[in-house]
C-alpha positions as CSV (number, residue, x, y, z in Angstrom):
1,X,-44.8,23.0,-73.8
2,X,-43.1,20.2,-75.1
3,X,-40.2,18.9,-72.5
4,X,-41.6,21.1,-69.5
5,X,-41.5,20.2,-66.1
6,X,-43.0,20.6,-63.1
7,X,-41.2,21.5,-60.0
8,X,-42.4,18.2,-57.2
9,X,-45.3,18.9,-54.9
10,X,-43.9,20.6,-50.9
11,X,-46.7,17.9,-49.7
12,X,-46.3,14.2,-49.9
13,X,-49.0,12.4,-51.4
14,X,-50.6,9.5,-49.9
15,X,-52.7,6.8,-51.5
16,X,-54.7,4.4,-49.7
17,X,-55.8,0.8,-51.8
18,X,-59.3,-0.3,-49.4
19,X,-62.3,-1.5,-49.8
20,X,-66.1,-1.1,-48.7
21,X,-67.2,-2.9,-45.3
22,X,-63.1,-3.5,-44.5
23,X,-62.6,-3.1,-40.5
24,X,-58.6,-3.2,-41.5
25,X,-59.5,-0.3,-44.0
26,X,-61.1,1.5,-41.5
27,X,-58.5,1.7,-39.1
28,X,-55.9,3.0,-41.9
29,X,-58.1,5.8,-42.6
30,X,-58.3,6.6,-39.1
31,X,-54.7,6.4,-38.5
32,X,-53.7,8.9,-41.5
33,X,-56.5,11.3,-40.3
34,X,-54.7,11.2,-36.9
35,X,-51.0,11.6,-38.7
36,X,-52.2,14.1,-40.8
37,X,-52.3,16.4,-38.2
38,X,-48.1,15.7,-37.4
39,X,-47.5,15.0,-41.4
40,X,-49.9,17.2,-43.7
41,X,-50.4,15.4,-47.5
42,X,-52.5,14.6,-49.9
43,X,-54.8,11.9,-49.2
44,X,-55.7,9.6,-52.6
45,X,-57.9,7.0,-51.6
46,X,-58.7,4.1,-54.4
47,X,-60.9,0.9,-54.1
48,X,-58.7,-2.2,-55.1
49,X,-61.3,-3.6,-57.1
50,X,-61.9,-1.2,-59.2
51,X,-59.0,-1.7,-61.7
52,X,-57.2,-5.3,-62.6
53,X,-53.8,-4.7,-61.6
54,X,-54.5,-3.1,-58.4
55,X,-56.2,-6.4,-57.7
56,X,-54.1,-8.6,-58.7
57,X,-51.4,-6.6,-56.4
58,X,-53.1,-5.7,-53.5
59,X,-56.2,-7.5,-53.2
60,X,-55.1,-10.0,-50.4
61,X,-53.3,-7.4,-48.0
62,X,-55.3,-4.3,-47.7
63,X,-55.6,-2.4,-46.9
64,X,-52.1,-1.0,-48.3
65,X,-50.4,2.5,-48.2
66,X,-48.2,4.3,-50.5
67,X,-46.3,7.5,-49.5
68,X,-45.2,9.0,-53.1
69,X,-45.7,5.7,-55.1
70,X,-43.7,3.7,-52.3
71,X,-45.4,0.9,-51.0
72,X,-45.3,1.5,-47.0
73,X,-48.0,-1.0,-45.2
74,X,-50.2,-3.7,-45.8
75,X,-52.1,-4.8,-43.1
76,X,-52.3,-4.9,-40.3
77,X,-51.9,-0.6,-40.1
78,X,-48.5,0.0,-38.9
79,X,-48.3,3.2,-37.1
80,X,-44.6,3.5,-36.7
81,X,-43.9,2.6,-40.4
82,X,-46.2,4.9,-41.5
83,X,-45.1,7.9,-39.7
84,X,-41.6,6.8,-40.2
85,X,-42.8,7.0,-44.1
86,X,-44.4,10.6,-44.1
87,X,-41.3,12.2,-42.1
88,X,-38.9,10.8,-44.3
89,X,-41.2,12.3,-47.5
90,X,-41.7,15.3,-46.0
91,X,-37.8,15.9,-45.3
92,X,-37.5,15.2,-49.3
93,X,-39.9,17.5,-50.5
């Protein structure tokens, strides 16, 4: 249907730019597993190099977190910026 909309996702989505063999990556991914349990949301995770501009942008800070296409946390994982993040998404949706 031409000019539809959809109504936004309840859940915040979450997408993590890593890498393989990345101890900082790691971490991150063991931090929004822990979260998750506070901050339910779609987990999106992406390799960096896998596409030019994500390179170019991220490539020398991952790993780096985005809560609904806003850029959160680079490295190293910042808990408190993170949860601060997923609260203030899930008080939006």
């Amino acid at each position: 249907m031409v000019g539809a909309w959809q109504q936004p996702s309840s859940i915040p989505h979450v997408i993590l730019y890593s890498r393989t063999d990345c101890h900082l990556c790691d971490k991150a991914k063991a931090l929004l597993n822990e979260l998750y349990k506070e901050y339910p949301f779609t987990l999106i995770e992406k390799d960096v190099d896998c596409e030019e501009p994500t390179r170019t942008a991220y490539s020398d800070r991952i790993p780096v977190i985005l809560v609904n296409d806003h850029d959160v946390i680079g490295y190293p994982p910042d808990e408190q910026a993170l949860r601060r993040a997923l609260k203030t998404a899930t008080a939006r949706t």
